[in-house]
N, C-alpha and C positions, 0 to 999 in steps of 0.2 A: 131800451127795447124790453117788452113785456115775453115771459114766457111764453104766453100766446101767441105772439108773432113769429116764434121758430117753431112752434105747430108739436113743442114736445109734449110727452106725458107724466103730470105731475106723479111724482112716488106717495104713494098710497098711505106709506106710514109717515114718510119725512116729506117734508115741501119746504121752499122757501117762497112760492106766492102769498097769495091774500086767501086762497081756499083753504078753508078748513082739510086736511087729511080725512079720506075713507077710514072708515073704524074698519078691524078685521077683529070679524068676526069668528070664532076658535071654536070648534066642540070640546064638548066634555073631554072627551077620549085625548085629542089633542092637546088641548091643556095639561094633562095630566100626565102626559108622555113629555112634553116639553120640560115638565116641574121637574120630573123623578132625572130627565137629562142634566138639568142644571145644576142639581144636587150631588148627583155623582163626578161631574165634571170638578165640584166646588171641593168636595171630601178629597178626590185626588191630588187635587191642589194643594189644601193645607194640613194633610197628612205630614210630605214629608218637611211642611218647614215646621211642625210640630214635632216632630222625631228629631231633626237636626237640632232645637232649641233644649230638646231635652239631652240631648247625648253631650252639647254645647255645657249645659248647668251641672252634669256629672261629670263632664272633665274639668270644669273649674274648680267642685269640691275636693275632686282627686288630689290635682294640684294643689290646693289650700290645705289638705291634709299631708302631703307631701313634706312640704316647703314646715307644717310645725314639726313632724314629727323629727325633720331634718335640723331643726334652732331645737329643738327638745336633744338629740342625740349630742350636737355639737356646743351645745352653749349651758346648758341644764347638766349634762352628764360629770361637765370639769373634768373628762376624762381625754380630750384627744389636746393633742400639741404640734403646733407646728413650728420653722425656725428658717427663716429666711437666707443666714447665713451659714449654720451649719447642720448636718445631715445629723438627723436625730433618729435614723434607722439603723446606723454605722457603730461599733463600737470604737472605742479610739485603735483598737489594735487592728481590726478589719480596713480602717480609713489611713490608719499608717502604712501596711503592709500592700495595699491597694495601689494600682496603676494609676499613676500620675497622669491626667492626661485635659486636654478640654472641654470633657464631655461636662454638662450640666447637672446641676445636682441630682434630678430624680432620675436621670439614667445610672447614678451611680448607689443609690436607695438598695436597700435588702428587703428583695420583694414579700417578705414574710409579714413585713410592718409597713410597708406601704397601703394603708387601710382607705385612699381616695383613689386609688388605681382606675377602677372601671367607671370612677364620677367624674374625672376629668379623662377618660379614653377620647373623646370627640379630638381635645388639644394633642394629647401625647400622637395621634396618628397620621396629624399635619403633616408633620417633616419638615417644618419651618423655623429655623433657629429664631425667629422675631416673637414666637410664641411662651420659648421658654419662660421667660420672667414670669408666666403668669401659671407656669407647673407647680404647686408648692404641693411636697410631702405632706404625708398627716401621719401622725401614729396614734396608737390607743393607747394609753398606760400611764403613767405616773413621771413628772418631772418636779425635780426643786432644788436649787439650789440655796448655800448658807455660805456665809464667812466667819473662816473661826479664826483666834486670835491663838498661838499656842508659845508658851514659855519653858524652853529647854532647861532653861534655870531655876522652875519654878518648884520650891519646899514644898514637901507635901502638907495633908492636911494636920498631923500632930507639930508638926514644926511649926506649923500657921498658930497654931491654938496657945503654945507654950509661949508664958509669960517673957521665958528670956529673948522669944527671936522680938525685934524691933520690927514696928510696921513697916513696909515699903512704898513707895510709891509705883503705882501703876502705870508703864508707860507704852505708847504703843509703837515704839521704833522698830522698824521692821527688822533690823539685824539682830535685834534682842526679841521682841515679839513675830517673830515672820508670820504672815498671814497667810489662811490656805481658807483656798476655795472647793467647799464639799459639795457634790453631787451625786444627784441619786434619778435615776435614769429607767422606767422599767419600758419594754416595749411587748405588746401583745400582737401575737399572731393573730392574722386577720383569717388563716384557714382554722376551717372546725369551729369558728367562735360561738357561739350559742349559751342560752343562762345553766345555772348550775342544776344539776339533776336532771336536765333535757338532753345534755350533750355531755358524754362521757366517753371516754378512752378513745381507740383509734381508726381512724376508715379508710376506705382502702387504695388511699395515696399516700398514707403513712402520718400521715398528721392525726395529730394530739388535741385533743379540748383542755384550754386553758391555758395553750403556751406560751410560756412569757420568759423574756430575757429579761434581766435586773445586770445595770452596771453601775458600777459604784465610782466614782471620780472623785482624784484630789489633784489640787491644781495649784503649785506655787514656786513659785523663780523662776516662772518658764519650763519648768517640769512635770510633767501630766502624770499620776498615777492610775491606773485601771483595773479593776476585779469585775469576770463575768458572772452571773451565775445562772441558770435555766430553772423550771421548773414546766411542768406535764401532766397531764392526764397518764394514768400506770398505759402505755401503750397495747392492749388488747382489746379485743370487742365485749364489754360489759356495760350493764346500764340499769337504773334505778329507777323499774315504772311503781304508778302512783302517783298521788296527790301529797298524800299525807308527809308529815314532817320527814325525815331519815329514812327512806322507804327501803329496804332490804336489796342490796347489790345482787345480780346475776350475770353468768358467764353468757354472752349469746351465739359464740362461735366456740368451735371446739378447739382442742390446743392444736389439732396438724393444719386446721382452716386460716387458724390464727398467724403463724412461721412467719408468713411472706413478707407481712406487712408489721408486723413486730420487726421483721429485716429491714424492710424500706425507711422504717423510722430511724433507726438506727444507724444505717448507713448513711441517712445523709446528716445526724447527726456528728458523726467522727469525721465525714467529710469538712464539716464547718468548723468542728472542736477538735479534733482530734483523739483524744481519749475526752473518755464518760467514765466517772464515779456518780454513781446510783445511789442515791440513799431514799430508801425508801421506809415510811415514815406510818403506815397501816398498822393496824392491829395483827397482832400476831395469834390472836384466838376470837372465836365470835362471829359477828357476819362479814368485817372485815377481811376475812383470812381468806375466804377462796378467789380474791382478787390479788394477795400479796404471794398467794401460792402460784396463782397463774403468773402472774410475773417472775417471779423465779423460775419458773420451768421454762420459759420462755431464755431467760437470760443463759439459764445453762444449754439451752439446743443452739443458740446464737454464738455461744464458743468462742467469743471473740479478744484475745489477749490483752487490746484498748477498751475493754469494756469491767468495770468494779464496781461489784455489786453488797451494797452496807445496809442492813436492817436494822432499823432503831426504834422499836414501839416505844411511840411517846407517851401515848397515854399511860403506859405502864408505870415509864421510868418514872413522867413528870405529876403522877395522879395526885388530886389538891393542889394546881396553881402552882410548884414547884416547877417554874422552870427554868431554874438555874441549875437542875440538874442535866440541861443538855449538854452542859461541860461534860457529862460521861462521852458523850456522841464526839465535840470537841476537841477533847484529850487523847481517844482513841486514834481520830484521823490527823494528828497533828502533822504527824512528816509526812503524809499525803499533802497538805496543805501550802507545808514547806517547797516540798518537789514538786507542786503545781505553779509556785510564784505567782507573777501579775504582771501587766504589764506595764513601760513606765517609756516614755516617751520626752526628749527636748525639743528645741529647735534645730538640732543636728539629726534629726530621725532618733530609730528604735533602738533602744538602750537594754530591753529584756523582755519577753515575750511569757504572756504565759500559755502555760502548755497544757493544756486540757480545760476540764469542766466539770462543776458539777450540778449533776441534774437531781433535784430534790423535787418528794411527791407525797402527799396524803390523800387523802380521797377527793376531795373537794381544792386539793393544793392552794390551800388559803391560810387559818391560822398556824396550824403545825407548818406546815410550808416557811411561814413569814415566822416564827419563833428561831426556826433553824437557819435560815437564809441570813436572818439578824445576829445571831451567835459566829458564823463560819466569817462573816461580813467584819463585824467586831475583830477576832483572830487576824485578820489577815490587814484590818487596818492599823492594830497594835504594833505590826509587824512592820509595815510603810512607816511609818510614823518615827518608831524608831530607828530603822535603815538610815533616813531619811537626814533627822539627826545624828548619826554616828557621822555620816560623811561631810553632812555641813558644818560640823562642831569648827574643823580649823576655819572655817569663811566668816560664822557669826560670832562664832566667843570671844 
């Protein structure tokens, strides 16, 4: 059956007979009205998948810059640690004294050095034990471990030299040579952290730029020894603007603005340590001084019985690379050191606790910092060591 026999009418523009389609004919004005429709119809069209492709290409570079700056922080820096099996946030006397209990390791983490907290918040807020395994802690700071070989029996070095002692042979039996596992442990606060000379002294939660724990471990016959020790930004509001190298320290709050938060550090410092010995480590003349003075003013309105406050200009004492004259500092605090102990741990639990801290600081709490931390560190491991041996004498001799 032909079109024509159902008596329709061909469409003008389209047909499927044998006639050619009517041309339509458009004025000017028409045409012109139709174009400018089709163009505007067209631009709102690919507007926005041109904005989506673009907002699309800036969040993949985000991410691409993300994801390096994140392998640059954690893989470049050599500075962050993590540990599968044991909490690297805990000192051994915090993880001894601590509630035994079920809970998974990063619930039991000290949130100070918990430095992956809000990167894996999506997991920690499941509430699903099947998650745990994949919470791992991170901390910022410093880890290493050594094994030393040590010989209670061992002549010294003039005895070694003199023609009459007989060489011996070297052996490594552990009754005669007992081996000890050294570690050295530091953890950085992940509040206030910021580079040096951007972030200085304290804000107002009470936290410190720079804070870091340092613990010292010795490990041998199933006996743990532990020394803590802190270091801080001087706790007040001061700060070094500028570019330039050593840029001149300034006070930025006044000492009564200052109290609260000089208290809040402080308090939750004796809460965690107990007693604070202060050694404070500034210049005692120069530009130095109006930050080692505001500290002391501070410590004496803080009045607080657990709190000992030691000034030792280093530069003074140690001026020209002398600084073996921190023995002054050393020698001073010695039975402070003594009546601070350490702590020392077996498989039967807590054997001796130590009881306080000390919190050491220079401006920058780096080299002076790390000269004295390593002097008090020394002291107190001369002191394990031979403990150590006096009591094991009757088991290995």
């Amino acid at each position: 059956m032909e079109p024509q026999d159902l008596e329709l009418e061909l469409c003008k523009k389209h047909h499927f007979g044998i006639n050619k389609p009517e041309k339509i004919i458009l004025s000017p004005d028409d045409s012109k009205f139709l174009l400018k429709t089709f163009t505007h119809i067209k631009s709102n069209v690919s507007a926005p998948n041109k904005k989506k492709v673009k907002e699309s290409k800036e969040k993949e570079k985000l991410e691409r810059r993300l994801l390096e700056e994140l392998l640059k922080m954690f893989v470049d820096s050599e500075s962050f640690y993590y540990c599968l099996t044991y909490d690297l946030t805990n000192s051994v006397q915090r993880q001894s004294t601590g509630e035994k209990d079920g809970r998974p390791l990063w619930q039991k983490v000290d949130d100070r050095f918990f430095w992956n907290k809000y990167m894996i918040q999506d997991l920690t807020e499941i509430g699903i034990s099947d998650v745990d395994f994949w919470i791992i802690p991170i901390i910022q700071g410093f880890v290493q471990i050594e094994e030393l070989v040590v010989n209670y029996n061992e002549s010294s070095d003039d005895e070694k030299s003199s023609p009459e002692t007989p060489p011996q042979e070297s052996t490594c039996v552990d009754d005669i040579h007992p081996r000890f596992l050294v570690a050295l442990i530091s953890r950085r606060s992940r509040h206030r952290a910021g580079m040096r000379y951007k972030r200085r002294g304290v804000d107002k939660n009470g936290n410190v730029a720079n804070y870091v724990e340092t613990e010292q471990l010795i490990h041998v016959h199933n006996h743990t020894l532990s020394f803590v020790q802190t270091r801080g930004s001087v706790p007040v509001f001061w700060s070094q603007v500028g570019y330039r190298y050593n840029p001149r320290p300034r006070l930025d709050k006044s000492e009564k603005e200052t109290v609260a938060y000089f208290c809040a550090h402080f308090e939750e410092q004796l809460k965690i340590y107990k007693k604070q010995v202060i050694i404070n480590l500034v210049d005692q003349a120069g530009r130095e001084k109006i930050i080692g003075d505001a500290y002391l003013k501070q410590v004496l309105l803080f009045n607080n019985s657990y709190l000992t406050y030691v000034s030792f200009d280093f530069h003074e004492h140690c001026r020209g690379m002398k600084f073996e004259n921190v023995q002054t500092l050393t020698d001073a605090i010695y039975d402070i050191i003594l009546d601070m102990k350490w702590c020392w741990v077996d498989e039967a639990g807590v054997i001796c606790k130590q009881e306080g801290i000390f919190r050491i600081n220079c401006m920058d709490c780096l080299d002076r910092t790390n000269v004295v931390q390593a002097a008090i560190a020394r002291v107190v491991m001369e002191q394990q060591y031979t403990f150590y041996a006096m009591i094991s004498w009757p088991i290995y001799s």
